[in-house]
N, C-alpha and C positions, 0 to 999 in steps of 0.2 A: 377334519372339517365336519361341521354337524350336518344332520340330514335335510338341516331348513337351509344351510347354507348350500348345500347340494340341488335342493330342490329349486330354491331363486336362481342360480345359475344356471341351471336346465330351462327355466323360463327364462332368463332374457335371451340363451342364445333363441331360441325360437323369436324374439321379440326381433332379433338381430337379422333375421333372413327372408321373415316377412313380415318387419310393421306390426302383429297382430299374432296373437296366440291363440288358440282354441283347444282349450281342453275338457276332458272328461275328468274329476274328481275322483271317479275310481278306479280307472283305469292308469292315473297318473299313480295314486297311493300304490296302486299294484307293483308298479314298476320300479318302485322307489322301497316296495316292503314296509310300509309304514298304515297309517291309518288317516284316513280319507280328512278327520279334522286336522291331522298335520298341513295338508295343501289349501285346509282355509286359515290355518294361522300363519302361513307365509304369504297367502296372497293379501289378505287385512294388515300385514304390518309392512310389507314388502313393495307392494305394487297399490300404492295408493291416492291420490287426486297429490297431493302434498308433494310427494316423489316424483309427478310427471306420470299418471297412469290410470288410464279409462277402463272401470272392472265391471264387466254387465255379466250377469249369469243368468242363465235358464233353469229352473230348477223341472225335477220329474225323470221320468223313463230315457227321453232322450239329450236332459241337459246338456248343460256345457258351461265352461266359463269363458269368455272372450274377455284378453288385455289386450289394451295397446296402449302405444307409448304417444303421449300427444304432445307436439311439436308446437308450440305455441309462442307469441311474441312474449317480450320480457312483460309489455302492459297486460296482453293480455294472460300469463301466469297469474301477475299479480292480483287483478282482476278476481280470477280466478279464487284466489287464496282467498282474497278479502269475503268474498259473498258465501267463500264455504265456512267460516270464522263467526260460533256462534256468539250468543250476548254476552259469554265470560272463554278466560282462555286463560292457563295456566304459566307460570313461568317457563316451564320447563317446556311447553309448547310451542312458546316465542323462542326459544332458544334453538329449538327443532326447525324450527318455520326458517330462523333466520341464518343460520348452518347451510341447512337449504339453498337460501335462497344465493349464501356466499359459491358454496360448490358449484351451482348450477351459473356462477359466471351472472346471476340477474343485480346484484349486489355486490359495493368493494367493501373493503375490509372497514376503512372507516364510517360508513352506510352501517358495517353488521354492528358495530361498536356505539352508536348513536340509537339504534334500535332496540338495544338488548338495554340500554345505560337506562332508557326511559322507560323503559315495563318492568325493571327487575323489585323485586321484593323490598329491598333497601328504600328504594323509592316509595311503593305502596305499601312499604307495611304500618304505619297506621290505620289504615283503612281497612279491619278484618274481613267485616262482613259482604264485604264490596270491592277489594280490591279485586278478583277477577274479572268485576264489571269492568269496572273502571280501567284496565288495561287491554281489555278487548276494544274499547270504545279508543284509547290511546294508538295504539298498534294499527288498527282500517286507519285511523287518521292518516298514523304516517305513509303508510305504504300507499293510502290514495294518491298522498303527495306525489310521492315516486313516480308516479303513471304518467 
């Protein structure tokens, strides 16, 4: 098991017993033997709005980072997704977003397959210079619908 894999598992069980984590950056790297940017490239890739995960930190002498895991309705996920989804989004994004959205039970399988059919590349690849627009602006379409 890797150390990022060690480390997100030591954050959720804490996410597990109270809703909400609170940590120190260096004192978590300490415990773990590694180096304090290790616990910010697990928390940016790990624990992030997309995932289900509200990451506020304090930075300074007595920071900290506080997760929690937020419980949200299916609309308001979506919601959610849509207003954090800037002017362009990548395929591989849609594809992450809509995995997501199948795992977390917001989406059936026929939903991720209609989602993924109308953003993918095949579809916009004439349109070089714009086809990220143009799929970000696709994509809020559809998922508003969904709400």
């Amino acid at each position: 098991m890797r150390i990022s894999d060690i480390i997100e598992n030591f954050i959720k069980e804490l996410l597990e017993n109270d809703k909400q984590a609170i940590i120190q950056r260096n004192d978590l790297a300490e415990q773990f033997n590694c180096v304090p940017s290790q616990i910010n490239y697990v928390i940016s890739t790990r624990f992030t709005p997309i995932q289900g995960y509200y990451v506020e930190s304090q930075r300074g002498g007595g920071g900290y980072i506080k997760i929690k895991k937020v419980n949200l309705t299916q609309s308001d996920y979506l919601m959610h997704i849509i207003t954090s989804i800037g002017n362009t989004i990548s395929a591989k994004e849609v594809d992450i977003f809509v995995n997501n959205f199948f795992d977390y039970g917001v989406i059936d399988e026929k939903t991720a397959k209609l989602l993924k059919g109308a953003t993918n590349d095949k579809v916009l690849g004439s349109l070089k210079n714009e086809k990220d627009e143009l799929r970000a602006k696709i994509f809020k379409s559809m998922l508003i619908n969904l709400v």
